[in-house]
N, C-alpha and C positions, 0 to 999 in steps of 0.2 A: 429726945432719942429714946428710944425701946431697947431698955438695955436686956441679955439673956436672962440675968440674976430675976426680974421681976415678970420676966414671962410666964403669965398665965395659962394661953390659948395653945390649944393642940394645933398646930397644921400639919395638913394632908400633904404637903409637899414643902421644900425648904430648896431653894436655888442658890446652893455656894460657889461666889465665884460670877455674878450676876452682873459686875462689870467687865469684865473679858469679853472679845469679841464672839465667841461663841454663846457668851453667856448672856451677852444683852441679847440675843437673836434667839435664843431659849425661853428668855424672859418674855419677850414679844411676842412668842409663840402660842404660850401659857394665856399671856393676856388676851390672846385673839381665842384660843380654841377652847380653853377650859377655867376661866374666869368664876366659875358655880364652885372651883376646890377652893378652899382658904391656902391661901399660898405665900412665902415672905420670900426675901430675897436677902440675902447675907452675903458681906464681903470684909474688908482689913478697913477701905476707902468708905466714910461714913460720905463724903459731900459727893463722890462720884455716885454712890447708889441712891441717894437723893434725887441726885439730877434726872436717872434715869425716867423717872417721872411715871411712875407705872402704878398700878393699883393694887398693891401688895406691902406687907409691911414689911418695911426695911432695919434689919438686922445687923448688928457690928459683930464682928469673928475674926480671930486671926488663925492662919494653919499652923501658925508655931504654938497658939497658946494650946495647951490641953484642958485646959478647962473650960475654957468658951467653947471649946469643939463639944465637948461632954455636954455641954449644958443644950445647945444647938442641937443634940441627935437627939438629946429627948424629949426636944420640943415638938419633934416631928413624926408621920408614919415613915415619910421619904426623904432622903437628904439625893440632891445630885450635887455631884460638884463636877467643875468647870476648871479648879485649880490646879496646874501642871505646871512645869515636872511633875510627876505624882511622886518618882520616888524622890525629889527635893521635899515635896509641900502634901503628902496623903496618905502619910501613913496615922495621925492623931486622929485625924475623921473616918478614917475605915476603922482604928479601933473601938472609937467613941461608938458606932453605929452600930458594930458586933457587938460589944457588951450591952449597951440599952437593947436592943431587940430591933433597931429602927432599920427596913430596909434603907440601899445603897446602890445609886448609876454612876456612871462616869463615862469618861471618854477614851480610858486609858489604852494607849500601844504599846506599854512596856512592860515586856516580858518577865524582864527580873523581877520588878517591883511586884507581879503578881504572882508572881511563885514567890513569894516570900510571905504574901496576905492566902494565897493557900494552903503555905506551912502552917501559919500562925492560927489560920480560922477556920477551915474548912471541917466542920465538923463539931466544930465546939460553939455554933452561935445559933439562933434561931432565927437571927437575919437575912435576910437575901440580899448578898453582896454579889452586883452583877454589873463587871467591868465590860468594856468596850462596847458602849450604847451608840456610835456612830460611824461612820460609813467604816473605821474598823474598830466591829467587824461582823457589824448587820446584815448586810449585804450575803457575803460568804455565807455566816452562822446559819440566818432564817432562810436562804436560798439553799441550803443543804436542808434544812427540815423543810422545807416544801417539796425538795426533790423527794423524801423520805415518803411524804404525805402523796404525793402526786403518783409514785409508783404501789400504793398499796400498802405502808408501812413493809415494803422489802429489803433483804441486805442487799448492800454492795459487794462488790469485789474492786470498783476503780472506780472514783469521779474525779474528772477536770475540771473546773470554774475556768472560764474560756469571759477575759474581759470583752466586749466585742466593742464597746465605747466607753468613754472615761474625757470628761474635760470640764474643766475647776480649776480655781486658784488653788495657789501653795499656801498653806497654814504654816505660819511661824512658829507658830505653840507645836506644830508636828515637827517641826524641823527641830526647833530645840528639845522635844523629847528624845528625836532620833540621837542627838550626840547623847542624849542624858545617859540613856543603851549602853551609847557605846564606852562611859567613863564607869559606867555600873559596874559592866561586863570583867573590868580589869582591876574593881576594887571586891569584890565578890568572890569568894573562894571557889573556884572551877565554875566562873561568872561564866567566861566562854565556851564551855564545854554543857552548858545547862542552856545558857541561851540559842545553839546551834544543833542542841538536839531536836529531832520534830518533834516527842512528845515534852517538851519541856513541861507547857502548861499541864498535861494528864494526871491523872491522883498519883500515880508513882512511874514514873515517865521508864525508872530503869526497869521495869518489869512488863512492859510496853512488847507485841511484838518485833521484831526487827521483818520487817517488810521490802527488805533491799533498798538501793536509791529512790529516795524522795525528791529529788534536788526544789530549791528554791529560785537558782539563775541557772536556768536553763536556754539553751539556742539547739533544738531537737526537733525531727519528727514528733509530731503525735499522732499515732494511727487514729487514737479516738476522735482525733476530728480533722483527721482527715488533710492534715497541714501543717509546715511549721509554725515554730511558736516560740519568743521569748518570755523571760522575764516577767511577771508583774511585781512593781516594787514594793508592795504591800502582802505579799505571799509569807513573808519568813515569819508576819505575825499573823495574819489570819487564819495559815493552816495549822495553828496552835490549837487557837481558839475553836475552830472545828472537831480536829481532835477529841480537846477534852471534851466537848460535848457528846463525841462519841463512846466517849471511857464512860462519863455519870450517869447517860441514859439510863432508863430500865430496857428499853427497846433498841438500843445501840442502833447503829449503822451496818455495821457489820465488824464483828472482829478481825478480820483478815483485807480491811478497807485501804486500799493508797487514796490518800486525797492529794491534788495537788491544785494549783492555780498561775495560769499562764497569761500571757499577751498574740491572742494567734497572726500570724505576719504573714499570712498564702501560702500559694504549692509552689513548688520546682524551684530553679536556682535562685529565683527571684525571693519568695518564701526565703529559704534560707538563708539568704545575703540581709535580709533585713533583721533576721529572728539572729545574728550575730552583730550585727551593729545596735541592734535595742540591750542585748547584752553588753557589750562594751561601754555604752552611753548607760547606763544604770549602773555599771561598777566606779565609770569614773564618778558618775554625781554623788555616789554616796562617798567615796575617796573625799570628794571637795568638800562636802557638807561636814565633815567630819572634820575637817584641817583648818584647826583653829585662826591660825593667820592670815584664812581667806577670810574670815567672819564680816570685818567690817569690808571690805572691799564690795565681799558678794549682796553686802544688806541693801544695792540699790535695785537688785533684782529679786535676791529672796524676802520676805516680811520680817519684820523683828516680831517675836511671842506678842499677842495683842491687836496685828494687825489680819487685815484681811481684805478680799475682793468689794472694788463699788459696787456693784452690780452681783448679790447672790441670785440672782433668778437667772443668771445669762450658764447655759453647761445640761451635765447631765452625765448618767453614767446607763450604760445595758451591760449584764451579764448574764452568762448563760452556765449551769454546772450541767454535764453530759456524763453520766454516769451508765455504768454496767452491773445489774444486777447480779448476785451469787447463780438463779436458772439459767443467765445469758441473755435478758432481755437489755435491750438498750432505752432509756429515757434520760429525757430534760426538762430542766425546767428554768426558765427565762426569771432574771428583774430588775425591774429600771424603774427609774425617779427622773421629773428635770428638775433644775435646777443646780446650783453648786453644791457638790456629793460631801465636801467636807463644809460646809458652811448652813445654806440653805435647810438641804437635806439632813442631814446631822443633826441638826437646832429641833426637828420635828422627831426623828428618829430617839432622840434622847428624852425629850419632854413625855416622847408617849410612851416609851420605857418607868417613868416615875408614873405616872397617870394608868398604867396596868397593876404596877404594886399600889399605888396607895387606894384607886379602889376595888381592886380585888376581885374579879369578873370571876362569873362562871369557869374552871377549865384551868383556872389560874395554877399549874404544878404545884407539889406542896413539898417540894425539894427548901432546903434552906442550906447554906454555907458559902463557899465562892463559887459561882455561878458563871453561865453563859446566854448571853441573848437568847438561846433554842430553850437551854436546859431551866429557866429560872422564871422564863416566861410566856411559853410556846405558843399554842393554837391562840388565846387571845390577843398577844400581844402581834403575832402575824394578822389577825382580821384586824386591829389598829391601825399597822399602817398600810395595809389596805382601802383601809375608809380618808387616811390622806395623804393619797398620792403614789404610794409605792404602790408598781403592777408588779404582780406573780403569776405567773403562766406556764 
């Protein structure tokens, strides 16, 4: 075994968490596309990261211990992890990473837990610590700075992220972050009042404009495109994430920007009859998801943490953000992936997130603290996954 204590070799990358289902599919990833980085893989289970049988050297770590986390980030330029809950199992390795200088991905959708690592770090570390490396909330983040890029580097005054397709399995590992949220929220001092505001994630969210309704479950007209429109249920975090990117930039979005993100369901009564039923069906599911005593009942149709789809190549997602410029121009900009958006897609999205910090292209921001897919990693890390697989248009 290669224990940390006796680790000599620098690697360019460090995959914690390497036996998780997204994390074997990360690893896989690694091993196909970028094989030429020296790369290990770490986890708590020494016989399961054995098995996975891959050409990397395999590392023992646990997220409890802090000292094996310390010793792991300095072994590395990149550490990703895979391990969630984050706010259960990540807060030792985001600190480990901040203090040694070693950048930081993940996968993370929890709100609290990242306002608590932008309290704590934002500002005081030379690391790039850059949460939500997968569908949230790539997608959104880099499809807001292409829309930026597409129109000129101009402000806004409005954009929608308009899902126009979406179909994938259900992540376990999401579903059990989403209750993790929700148990955070109530053990957190003004948990729910911080996690429902829109700028929660922003460097100082109360000093944020107040922009009128932003809503996140909405069943509404949208003039801007033309149609009603519910919910998407991944809005209440990725218009965070957006957000702050708009607050850190140097070239902002625009100050005066609503960003919002919907599900569009057509014109006329029919439109609307659906855009309140995809409503209703999104409150109940998260109601269930949330109520503990469904947990085992619902486990023969939701996944337990760990599991996921036969088949990631079967899916795909398109989104479009239709924005309004500050002179009144209207632009979009299109992107889509196939494959399963949380699985597939993700597994590629997050490896090449680690694979733009650790080698450090041209272009690469020279931002460091808690970060955003746009802000931590922009213009290279969008022609990344451009070169596999994701279109921007």
């Amino acid at each position: 075994m290669t224990t940390l204590a006796d680790m000599k070799q620098t690697y360019d990358i460090v995959l914690f968490g390497a036996t998780s289902f997204v994390g074997r599919l990360t690893a896989d990833y690694l091993a196909q596309h970028h094989s030429d980085l020296r790369i290990a893989i770490a986890g708590r289970n020494w016989a399961k990261l054995q098995n996975l049988r891959l050409p990397f050297t395999p590392l023992r770590a646990d997220a409890a211990n802090k000292q094996e986390l310390d010793q792991l980030a300095r072994s590395a330029k990149v550490i990703i992890s895979t391990v969630g809950p984050y706010t259960r199992y990540g807060d030792y390795l985001v600190d480990a990473c901040a203090e040694s200088g070693t950048h930081y991905v993940d996968l993370c959708g929890e709100a609290l837990f990242i306002r608590r690592i932008i309290d704590r770090w934002h500002g005081k570390t030379d690391s790039k610590i850059v949460h939500s490396c997968g569908f949230d909330s790539v997608p959104s983040d880099m499809g807001m700075f292409n829309l930026w890029l597409k129109s000129g580097r101009s402000t806004f005054r409005e954009v929608v992220m308009a899902v126009d397709k979406l179909q994938g399995g259900l992540s376990g590992g999401t579903i059990d972050s989403m209750r993790e949220v929700s148990q955070d929220a109530k053990r957190m001092p003004k948990g729910g009042a911080i996690l429902h505001s829109p700028y929660s994630l922003s460097p100082d969210h109360t000093r944020e404009p107040d922009l009128g309704a932003q809503p996140d479950l909405v069943a509404e007209y949208v003039p801007l495109l033309k149609q009603w429109a519910g919910p998407f249920f991944m809005a209440m975090f990725n218009t965070r994430v957006v957000r702050r990117s708009n607050a850190l930039s140097d070239y902002r979005y625009g100050d005066q920007l609503r960003y919002r993100e919907v599900t569009p369901t057509g014109e006329g009564v029919g439109g609307q009859l659906k855009a309140k039923a995809l409503l209703g069906a999104i409150g109940a599911g998260f109601a269930t998801i949330m109520t503990e005593p469904l947990r085992k009942p619902l486990s023969r149709i939701i996944p337990e943490p760990g599991e996921g789809p036969k088949n990631i190549d079967e899916g795909g997602f398109v989104i479009t953000h239709h924005g309004v410029t500050t002179d009144g121009r209207y632009v979009s900009g299109r992107v889509s992936a196939e494959g399963d958006p949380g699985y597939k897609v993700t597994a590629m999205m997050l490896a090449e997130a680690a694979v733009t910090l650790a080698t450090a292209p041209q272009g690469l921001p020279a931002a460091t603290g808690v970060l955003t897919p746009a802000t931590g990693l922009g213009e290279p890390y969008l022609a990344a996954l451009k070169r596999n697989g994701m279109a921007f248009g």
